[in-house]
Biopython code that builds the backbone (N, CA, C, O; Angstrom):
import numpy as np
from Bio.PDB.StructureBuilder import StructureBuilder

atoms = [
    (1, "UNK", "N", (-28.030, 14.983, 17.368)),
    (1, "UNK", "CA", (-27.368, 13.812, 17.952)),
    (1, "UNK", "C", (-28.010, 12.538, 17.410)),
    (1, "UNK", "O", (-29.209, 12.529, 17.131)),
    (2, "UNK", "N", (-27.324, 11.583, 17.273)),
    (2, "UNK", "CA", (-27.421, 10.323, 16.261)),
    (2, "UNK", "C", (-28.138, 9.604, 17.314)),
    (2, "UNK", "O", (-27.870, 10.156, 18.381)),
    (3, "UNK", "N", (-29.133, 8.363, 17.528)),
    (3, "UNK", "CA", (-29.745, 7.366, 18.293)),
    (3, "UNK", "C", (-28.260, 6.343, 17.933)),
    (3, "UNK", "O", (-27.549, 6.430, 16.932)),
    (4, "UNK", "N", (-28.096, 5.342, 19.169)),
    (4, "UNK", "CA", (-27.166, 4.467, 18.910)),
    (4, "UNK", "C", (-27.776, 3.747, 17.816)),
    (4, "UNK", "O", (-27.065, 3.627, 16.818)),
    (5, "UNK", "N", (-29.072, 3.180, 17.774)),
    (5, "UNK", "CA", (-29.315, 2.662, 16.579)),
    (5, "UNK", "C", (-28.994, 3.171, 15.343)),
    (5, "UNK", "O", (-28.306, 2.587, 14.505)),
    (6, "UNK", "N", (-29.568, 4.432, 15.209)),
    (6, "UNK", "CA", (-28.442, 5.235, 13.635)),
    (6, "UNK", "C", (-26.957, 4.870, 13.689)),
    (6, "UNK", "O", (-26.348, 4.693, 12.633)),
    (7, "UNK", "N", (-26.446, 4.769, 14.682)),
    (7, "UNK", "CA", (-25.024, 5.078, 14.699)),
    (7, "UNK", "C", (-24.687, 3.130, 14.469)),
    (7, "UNK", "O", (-23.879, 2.749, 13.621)),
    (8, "UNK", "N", (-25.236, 2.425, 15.110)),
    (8, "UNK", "CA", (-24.738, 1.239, 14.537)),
    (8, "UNK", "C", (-25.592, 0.825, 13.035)),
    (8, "UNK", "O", (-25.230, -0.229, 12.512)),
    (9, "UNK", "N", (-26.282, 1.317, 12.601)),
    (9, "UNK", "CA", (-26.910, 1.311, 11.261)),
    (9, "UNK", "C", (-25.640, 2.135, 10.493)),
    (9, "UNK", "O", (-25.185, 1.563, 9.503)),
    (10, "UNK", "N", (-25.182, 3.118, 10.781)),
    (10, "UNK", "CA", (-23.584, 3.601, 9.725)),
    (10, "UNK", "C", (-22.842, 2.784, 9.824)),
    (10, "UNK", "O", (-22.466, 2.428, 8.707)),
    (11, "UNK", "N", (-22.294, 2.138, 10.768)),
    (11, "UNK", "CA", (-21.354, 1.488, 10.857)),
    (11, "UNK", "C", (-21.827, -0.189, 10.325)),
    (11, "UNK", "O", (-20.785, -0.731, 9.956)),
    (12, "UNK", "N", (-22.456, -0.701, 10.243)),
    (12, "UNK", "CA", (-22.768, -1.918, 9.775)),
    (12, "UNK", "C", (-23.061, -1.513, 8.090)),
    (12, "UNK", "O", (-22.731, -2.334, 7.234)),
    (13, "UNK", "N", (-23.820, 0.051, 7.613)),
    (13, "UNK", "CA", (-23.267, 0.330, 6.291)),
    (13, "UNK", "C", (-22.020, 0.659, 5.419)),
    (13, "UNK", "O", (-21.868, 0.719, 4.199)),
    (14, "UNK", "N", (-21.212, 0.846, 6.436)),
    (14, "UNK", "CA", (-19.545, 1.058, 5.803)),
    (14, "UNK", "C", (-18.705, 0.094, 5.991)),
    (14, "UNK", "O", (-17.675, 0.155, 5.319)),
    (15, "UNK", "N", (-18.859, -1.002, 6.881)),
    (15, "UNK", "CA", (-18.726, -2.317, 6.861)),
    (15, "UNK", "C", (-18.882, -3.105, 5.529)),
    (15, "UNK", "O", (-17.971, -3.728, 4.984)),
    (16, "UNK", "N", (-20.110, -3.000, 5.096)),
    (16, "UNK", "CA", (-20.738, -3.628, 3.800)),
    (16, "UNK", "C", (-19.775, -2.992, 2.812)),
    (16, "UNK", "O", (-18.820, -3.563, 2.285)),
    (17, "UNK", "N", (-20.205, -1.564, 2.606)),
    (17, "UNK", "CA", (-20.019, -1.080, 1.540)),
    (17, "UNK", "C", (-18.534, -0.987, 1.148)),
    (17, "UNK", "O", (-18.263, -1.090, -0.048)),
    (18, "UNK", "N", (-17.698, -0.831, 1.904)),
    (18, "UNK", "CA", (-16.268, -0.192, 2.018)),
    (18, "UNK", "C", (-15.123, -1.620, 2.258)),
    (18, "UNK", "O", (-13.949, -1.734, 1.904)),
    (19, "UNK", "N", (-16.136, -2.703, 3.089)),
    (19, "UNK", "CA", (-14.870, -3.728, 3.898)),
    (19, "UNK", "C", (-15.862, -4.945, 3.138)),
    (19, "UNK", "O", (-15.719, -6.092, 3.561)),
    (20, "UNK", "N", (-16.923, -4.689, 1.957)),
    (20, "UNK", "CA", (-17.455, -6.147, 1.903)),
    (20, "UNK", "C", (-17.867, -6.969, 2.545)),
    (20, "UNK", "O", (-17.695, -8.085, 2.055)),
    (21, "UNK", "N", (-18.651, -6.934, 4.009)),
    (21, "UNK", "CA", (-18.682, -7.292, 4.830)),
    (21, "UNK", "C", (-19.816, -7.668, 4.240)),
    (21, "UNK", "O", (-20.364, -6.984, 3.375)),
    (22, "UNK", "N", (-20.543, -9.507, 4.931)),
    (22, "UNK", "CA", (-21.957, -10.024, 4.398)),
    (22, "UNK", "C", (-22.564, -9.520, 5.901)),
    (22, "UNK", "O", (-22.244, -9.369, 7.080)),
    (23, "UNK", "N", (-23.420, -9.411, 5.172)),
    (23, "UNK", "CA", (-24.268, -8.492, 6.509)),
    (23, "UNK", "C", (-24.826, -9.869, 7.419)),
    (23, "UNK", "O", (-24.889, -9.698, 8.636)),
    (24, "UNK", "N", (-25.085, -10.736, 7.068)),
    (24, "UNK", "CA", (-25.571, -11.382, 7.642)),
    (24, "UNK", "C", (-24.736, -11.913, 9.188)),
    (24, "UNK", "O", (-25.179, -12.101, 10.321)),
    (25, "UNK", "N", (-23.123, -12.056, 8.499)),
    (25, "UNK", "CA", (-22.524, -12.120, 9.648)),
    (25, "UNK", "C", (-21.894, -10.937, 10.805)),
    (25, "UNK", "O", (-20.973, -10.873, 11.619)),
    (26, "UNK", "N", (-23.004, -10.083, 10.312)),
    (26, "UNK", "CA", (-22.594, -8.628, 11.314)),
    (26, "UNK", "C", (-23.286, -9.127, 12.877)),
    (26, "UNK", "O", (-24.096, -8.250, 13.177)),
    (27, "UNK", "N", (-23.258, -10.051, 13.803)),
    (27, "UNK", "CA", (-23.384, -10.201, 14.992)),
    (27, "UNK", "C", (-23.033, -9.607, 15.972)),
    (27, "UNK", "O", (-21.826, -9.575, 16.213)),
    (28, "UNK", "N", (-23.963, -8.949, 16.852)),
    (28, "UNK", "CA", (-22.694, -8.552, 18.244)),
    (28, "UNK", "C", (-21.543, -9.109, 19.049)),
    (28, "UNK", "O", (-20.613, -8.559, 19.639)),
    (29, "UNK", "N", (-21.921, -10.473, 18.878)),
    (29, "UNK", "CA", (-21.123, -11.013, 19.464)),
    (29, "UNK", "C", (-19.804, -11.949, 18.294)),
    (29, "UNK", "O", (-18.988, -12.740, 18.766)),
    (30, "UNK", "N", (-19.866, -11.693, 17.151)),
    (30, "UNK", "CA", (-19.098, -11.682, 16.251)),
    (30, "UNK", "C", (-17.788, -11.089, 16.586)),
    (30, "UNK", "O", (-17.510, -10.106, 17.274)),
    (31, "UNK", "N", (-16.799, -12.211, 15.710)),
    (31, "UNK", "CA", (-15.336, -11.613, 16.075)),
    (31, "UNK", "C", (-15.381, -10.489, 14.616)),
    (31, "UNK", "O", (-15.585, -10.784, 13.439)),
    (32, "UNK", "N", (-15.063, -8.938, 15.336)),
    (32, "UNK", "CA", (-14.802, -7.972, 14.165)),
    (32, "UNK", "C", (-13.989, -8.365, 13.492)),
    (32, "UNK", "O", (-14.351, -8.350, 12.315)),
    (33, "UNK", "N", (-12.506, -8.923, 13.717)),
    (33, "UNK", "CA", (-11.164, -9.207, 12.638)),
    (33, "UNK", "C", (-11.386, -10.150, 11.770)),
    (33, "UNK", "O", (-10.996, -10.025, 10.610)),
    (34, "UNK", "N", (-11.947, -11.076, 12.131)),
    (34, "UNK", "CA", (-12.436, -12.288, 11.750)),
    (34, "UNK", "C", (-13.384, -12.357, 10.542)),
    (34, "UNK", "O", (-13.138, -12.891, 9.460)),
    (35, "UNK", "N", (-14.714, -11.610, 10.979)),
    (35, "UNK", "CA", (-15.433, -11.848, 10.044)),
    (35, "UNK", "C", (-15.072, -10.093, 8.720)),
    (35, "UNK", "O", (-15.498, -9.770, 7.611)),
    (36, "UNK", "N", (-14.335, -9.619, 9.484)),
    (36, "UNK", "CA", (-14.782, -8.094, 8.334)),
    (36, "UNK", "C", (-12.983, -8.667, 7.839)),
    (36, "UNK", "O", (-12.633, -8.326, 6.709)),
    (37, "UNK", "N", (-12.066, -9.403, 8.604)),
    (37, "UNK", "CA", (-11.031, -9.540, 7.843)),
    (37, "UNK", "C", (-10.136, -8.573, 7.528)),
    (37, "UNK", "O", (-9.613, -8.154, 6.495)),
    (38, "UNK", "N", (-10.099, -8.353, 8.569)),
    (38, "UNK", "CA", (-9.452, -7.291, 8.673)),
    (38, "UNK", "C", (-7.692, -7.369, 8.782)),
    (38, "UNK", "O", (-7.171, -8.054, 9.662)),
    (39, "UNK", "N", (-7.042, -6.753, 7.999)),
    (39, "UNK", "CA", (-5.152, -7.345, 8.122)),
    (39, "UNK", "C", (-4.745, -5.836, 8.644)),
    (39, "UNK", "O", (-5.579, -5.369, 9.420)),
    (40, "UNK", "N", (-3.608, -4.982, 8.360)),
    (40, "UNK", "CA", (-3.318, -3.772, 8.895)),
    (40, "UNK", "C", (-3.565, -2.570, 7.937)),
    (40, "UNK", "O", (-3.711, -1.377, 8.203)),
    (41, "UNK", "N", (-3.568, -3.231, 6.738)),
    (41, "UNK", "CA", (-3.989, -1.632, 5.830)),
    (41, "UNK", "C", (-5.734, -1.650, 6.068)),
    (41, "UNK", "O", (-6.380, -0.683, 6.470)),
    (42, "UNK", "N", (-6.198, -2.765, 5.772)),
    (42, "UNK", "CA", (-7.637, -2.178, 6.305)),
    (42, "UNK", "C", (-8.260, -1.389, 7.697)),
    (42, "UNK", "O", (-9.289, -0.721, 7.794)),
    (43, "UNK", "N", (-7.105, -1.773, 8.867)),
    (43, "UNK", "CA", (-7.376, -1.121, 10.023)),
    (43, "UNK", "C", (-7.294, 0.550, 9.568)),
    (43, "UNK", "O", (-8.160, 1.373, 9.866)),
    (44, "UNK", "N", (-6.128, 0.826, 8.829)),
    (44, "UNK", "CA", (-6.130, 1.902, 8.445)),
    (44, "UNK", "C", (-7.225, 2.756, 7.362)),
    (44, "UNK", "O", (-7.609, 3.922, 7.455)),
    (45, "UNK", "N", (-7.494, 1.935, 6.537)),
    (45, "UNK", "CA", (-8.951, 2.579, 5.900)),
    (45, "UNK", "C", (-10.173, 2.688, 7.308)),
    (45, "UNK", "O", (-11.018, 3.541, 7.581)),
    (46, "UNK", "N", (-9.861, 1.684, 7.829)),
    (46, "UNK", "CA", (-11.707, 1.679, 9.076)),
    (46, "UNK", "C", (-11.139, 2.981, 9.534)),
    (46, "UNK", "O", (-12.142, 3.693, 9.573)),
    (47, "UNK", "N", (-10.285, 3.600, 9.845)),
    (47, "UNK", "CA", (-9.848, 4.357, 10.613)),
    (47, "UNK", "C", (-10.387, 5.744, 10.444)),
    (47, "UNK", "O", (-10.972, 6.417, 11.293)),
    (48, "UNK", "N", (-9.965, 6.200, 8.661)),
    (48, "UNK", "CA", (-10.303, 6.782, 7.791)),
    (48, "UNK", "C", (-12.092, 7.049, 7.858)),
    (48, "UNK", "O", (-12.753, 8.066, 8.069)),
    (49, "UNK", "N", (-12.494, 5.553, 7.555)),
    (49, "UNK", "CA", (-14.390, 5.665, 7.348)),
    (49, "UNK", "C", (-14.571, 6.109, 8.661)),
    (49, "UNK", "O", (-15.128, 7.204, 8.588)),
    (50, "UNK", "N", (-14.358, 5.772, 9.921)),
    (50, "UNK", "CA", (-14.641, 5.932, 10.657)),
    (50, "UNK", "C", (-14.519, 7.535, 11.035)),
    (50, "UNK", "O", (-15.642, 7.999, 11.235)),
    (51, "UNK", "N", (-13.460, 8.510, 11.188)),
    (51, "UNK", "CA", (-13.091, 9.615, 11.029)),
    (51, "UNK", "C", (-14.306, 10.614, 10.016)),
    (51, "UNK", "O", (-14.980, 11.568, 10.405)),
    (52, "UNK", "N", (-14.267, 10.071, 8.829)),
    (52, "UNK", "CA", (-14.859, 10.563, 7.918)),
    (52, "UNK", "C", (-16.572, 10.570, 8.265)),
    (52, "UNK", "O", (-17.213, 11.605, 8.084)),
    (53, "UNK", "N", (-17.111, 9.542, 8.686)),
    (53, "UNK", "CA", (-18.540, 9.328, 9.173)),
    (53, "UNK", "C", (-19.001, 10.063, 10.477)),
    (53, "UNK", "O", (-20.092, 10.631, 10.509)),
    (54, "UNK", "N", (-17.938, 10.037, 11.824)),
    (54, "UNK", "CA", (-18.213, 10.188, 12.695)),
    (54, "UNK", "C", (-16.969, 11.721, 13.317)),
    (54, "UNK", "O", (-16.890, 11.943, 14.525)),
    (55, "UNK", "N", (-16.517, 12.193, 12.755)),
    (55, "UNK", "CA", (-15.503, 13.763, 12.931)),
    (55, "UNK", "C", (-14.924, 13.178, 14.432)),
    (55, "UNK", "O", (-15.162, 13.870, 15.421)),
    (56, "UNK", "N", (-14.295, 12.121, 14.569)),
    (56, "UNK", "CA", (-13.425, 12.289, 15.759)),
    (56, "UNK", "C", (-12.129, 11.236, 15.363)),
    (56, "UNK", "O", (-12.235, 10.325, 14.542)),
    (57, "UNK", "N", (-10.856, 11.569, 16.143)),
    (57, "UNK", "CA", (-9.406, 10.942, 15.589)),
    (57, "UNK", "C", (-9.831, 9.517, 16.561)),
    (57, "UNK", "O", (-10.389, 9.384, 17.651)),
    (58, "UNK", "N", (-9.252, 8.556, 15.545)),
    (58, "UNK", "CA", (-8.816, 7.460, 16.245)),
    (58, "UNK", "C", (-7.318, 6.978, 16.268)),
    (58, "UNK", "O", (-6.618, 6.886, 15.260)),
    (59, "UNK", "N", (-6.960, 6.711, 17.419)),
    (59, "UNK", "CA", (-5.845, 6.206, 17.714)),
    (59, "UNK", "C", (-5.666, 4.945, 17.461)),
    (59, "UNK", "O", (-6.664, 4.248, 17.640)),
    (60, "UNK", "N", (-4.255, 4.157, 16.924)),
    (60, "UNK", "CA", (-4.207, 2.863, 17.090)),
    (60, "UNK", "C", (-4.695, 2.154, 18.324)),
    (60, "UNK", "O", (-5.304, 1.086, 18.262)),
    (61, "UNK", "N", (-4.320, 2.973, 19.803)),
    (61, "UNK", "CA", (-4.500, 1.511, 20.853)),
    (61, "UNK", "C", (-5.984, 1.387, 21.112)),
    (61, "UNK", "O", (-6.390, 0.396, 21.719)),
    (62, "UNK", "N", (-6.998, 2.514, 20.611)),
    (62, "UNK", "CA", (-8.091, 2.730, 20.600)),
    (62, "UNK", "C", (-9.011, 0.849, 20.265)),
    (62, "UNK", "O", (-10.074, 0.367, 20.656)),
    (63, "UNK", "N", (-8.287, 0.518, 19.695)),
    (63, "UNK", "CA", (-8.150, -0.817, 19.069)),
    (63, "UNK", "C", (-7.761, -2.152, 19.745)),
    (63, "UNK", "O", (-8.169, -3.227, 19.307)),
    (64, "UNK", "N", (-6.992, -2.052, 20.778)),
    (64, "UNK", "CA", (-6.467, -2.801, 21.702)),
    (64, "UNK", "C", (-7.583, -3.920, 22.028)),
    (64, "UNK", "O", (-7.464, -5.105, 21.718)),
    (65, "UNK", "N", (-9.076, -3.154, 22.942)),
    (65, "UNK", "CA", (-9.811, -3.891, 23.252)),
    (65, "UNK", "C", (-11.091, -4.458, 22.449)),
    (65, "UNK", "O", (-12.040, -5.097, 22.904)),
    (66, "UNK", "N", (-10.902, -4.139, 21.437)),
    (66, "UNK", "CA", (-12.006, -4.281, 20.509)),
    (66, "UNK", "C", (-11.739, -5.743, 19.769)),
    (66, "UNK", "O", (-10.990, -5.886, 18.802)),
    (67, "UNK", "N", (-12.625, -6.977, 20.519)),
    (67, "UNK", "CA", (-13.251, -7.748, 19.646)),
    (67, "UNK", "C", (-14.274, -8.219, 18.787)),
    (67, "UNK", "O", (-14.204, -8.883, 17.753)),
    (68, "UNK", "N", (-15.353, -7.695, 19.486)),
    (68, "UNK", "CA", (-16.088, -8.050, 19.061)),
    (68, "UNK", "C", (-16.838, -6.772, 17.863)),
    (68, "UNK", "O", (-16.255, -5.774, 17.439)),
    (69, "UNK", "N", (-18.039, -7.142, 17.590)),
    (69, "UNK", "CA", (-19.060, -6.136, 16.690)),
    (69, "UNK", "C", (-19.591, -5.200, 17.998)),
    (69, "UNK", "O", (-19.501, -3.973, 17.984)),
    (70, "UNK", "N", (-20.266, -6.111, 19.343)),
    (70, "UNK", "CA", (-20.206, -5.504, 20.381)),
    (70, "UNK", "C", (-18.889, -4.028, 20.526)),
    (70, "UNK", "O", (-18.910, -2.817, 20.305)),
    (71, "UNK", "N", (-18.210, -4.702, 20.855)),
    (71, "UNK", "CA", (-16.937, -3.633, 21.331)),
    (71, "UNK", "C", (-16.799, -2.811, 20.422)),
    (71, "UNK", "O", (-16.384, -1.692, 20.724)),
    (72, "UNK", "N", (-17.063, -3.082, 19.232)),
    (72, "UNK", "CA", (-16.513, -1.801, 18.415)),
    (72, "UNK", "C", (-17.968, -0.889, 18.031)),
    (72, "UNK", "O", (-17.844, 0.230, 17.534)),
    (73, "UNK", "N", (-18.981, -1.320, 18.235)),
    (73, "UNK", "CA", (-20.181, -0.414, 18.319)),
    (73, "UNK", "C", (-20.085, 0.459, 19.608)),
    (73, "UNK", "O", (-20.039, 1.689, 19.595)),
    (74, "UNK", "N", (-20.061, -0.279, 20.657)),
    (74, "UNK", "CA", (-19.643, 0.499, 21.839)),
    (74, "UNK", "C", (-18.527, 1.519, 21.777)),
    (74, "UNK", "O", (-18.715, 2.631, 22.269)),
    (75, "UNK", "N", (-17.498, 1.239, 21.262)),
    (75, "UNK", "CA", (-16.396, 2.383, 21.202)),
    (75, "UNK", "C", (-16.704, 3.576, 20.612)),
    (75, "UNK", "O", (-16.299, 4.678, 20.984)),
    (76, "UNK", "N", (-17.650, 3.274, 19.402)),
    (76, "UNK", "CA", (-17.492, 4.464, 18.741)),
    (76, "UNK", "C", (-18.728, 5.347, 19.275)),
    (76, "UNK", "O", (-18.803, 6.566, 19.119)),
    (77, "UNK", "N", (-19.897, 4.375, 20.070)),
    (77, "UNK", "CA", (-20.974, 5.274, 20.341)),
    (77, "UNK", "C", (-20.395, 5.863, 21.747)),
    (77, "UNK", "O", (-21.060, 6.786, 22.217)),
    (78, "UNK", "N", (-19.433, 5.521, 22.360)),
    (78, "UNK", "CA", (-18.905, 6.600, 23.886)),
    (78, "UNK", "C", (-18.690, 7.745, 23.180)),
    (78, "UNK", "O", (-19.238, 8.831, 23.370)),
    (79, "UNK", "N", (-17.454, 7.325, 21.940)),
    (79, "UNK", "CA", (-17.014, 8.387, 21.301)),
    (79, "UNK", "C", (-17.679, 9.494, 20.757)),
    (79, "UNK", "O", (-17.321, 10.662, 20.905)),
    (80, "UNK", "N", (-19.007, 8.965, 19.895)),
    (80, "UNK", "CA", (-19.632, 10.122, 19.079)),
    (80, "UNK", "C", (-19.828, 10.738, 20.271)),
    (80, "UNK", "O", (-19.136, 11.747, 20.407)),
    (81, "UNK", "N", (-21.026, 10.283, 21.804)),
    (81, "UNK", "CA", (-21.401, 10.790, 22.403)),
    (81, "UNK", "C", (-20.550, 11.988, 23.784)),
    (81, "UNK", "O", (-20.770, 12.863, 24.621)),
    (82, "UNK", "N", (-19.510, 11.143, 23.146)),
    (82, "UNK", "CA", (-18.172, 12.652, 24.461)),
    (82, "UNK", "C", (-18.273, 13.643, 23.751)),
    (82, "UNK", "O", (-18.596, 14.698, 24.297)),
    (83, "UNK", "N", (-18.049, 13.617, 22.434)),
    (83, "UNK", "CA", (-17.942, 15.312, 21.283)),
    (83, "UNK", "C", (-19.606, 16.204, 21.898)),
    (83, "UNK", "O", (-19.630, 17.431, 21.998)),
    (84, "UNK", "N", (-20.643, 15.474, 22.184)),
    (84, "UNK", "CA", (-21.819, 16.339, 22.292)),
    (84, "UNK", "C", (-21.696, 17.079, 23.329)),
    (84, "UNK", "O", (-21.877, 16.495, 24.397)),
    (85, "UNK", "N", (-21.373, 18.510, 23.386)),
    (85, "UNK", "CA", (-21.994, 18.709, 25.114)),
    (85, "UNK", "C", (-22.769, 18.349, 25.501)),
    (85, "UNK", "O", (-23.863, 18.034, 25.032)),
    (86, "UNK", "N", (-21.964, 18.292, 27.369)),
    (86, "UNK", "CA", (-23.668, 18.104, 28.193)),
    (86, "UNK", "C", (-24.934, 19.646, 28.444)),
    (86, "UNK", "O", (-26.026, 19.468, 28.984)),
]
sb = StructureBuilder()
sb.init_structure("model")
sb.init_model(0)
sb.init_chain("A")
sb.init_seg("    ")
for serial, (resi, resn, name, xyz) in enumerate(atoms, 1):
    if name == "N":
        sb.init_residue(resn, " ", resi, " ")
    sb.init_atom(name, np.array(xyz, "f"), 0.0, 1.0, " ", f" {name:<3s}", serial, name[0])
structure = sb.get_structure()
């Protein structure tokens, strides 16, 4: 099982690597669309990295509440952590 810190250390590396993202503006409280620039085919690649890094489906509305770097670190660490049994 991943530490949330590993798990937001992947995700701030596939950010960079994949969406060009300057790391510098990776903030929690950063707007995700905003700064990673995100339009609708890239939602669909994050979708992909995301899938591919972390083995679970994401749904579009999965997306609904996600503004920030906050929110979307949080989403995916509930997520990795529901697949683990208790």
């Amino acid at each position: 099982m991943k530490s949330n810190e590993e798990i937001i250390g992947i995700i701030n590396d596939f950010l960079v690597e994949e969406f060009e993202t300057d790391p510098a503006q990776i903030e929690p409280e950063a707007n995700l669309k905003q700064v990673v620039e995100l339009d609708s085919l890239d939602y669909i690649d994050l979708v992909v990295v995301i899938e591919n890094n972390f083995s679970f489906k994401v749904k579009p509305e999965d997306f609904t509440n996600i503004v920030t770097f906050q929110d979307f670190y949080n989403y995916i660490i509930s997520r990795v952590n529901a697949k683990v049994p208790a």
